[in-house]
N, C-alpha and C positions, 0 to 999 in steps of 0.2 A: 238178634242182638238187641237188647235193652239199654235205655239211652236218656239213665235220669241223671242231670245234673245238678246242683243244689240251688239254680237261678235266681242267689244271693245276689249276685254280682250285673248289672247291664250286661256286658260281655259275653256274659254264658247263656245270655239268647242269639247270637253270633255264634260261637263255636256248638250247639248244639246242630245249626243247619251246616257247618262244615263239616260235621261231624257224618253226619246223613247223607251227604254230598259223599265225602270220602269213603263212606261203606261200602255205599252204593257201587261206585267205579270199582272196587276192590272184586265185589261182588254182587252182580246185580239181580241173582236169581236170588238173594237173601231173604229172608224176613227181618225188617227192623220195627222196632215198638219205641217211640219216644212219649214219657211221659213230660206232659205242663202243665203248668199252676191255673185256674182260673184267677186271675187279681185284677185291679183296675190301673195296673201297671201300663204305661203305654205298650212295651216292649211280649209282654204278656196277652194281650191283645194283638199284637199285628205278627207272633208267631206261627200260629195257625197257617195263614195264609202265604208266609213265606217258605216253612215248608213244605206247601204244596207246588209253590214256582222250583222248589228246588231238585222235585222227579218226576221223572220222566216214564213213570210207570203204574202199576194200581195202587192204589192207597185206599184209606178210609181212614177217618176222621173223626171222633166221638167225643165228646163233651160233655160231662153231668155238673150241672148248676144243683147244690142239695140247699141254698138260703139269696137270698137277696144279696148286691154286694153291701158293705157296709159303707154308711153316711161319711165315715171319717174316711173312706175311699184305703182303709188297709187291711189287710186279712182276705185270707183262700176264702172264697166258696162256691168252689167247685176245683175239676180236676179234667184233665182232657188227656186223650192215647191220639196219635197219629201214625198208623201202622205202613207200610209201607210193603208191597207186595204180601198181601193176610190171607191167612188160610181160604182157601173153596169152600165158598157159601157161609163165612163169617159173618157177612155186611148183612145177612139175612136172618143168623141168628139173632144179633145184634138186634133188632131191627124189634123182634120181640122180646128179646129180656130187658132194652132200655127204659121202657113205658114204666115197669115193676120197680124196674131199680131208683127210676128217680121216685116212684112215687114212696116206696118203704124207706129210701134215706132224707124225705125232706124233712128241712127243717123249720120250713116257712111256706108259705104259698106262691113263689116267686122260685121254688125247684122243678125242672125238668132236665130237656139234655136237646143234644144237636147232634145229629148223626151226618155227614156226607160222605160218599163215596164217589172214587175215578176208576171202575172198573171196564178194564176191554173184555 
């Protein structure tokens, strides 16, 4: 299941981890993909982290930063997946095409990426 919301709104970093919550219970041998914005949003920032408190199972976590944020603190740059039980030996490929990908989409010198993983 894929789990982009338009995270116009405060709110819709809330119901995105309910949303993940409830899949999950539904179905927990699932595969979920939720894409986020990188911004210098508070709410945007403390995402990540909250949906990792919110399973109870494998995840990985990736992150492409492609520019510096910007000085007036508004605008993407960058874009993050938080998968949730992800395919066998994904966190591995990952792991090598991330190095590439940040380096062919930078747009400054301040582009790379974050990869973490919670696999049993």
């Amino acid at each position: 299941m894929l789990i982009d919301p338009s995270y116009e709104l405060a709110t819709d970093y809330r119901a995105v981890v309910t949303a993940l919550r409830d899949g999950i219970e539904r179905f927990a041998t699932g595969t979920y993909v939720v894409w986020y914005p990188l911004l210098q949003r508070r709410e945007s920032v403390e995402l990540p982290e909250k949906l990792r408190r919110a399973v109870d199972a494998d995840w990985l976590d990736i992150a492409l930063q492609v520019k510096a944020p910007s000085p007036d603190g508004l605008g993407l740059h960058g874009s993050g997946l938080f998968i949730v039980n992800p395919p066998w030996k994904y966190s591995e490929q990952m792991r090598g095409i991330m190095p590439w990908l940040a380096r062919v989409l930078a747009q400054d010198g301040a582009a790379g990426f974050r990869l973490d993983a919670h696999e049993t």
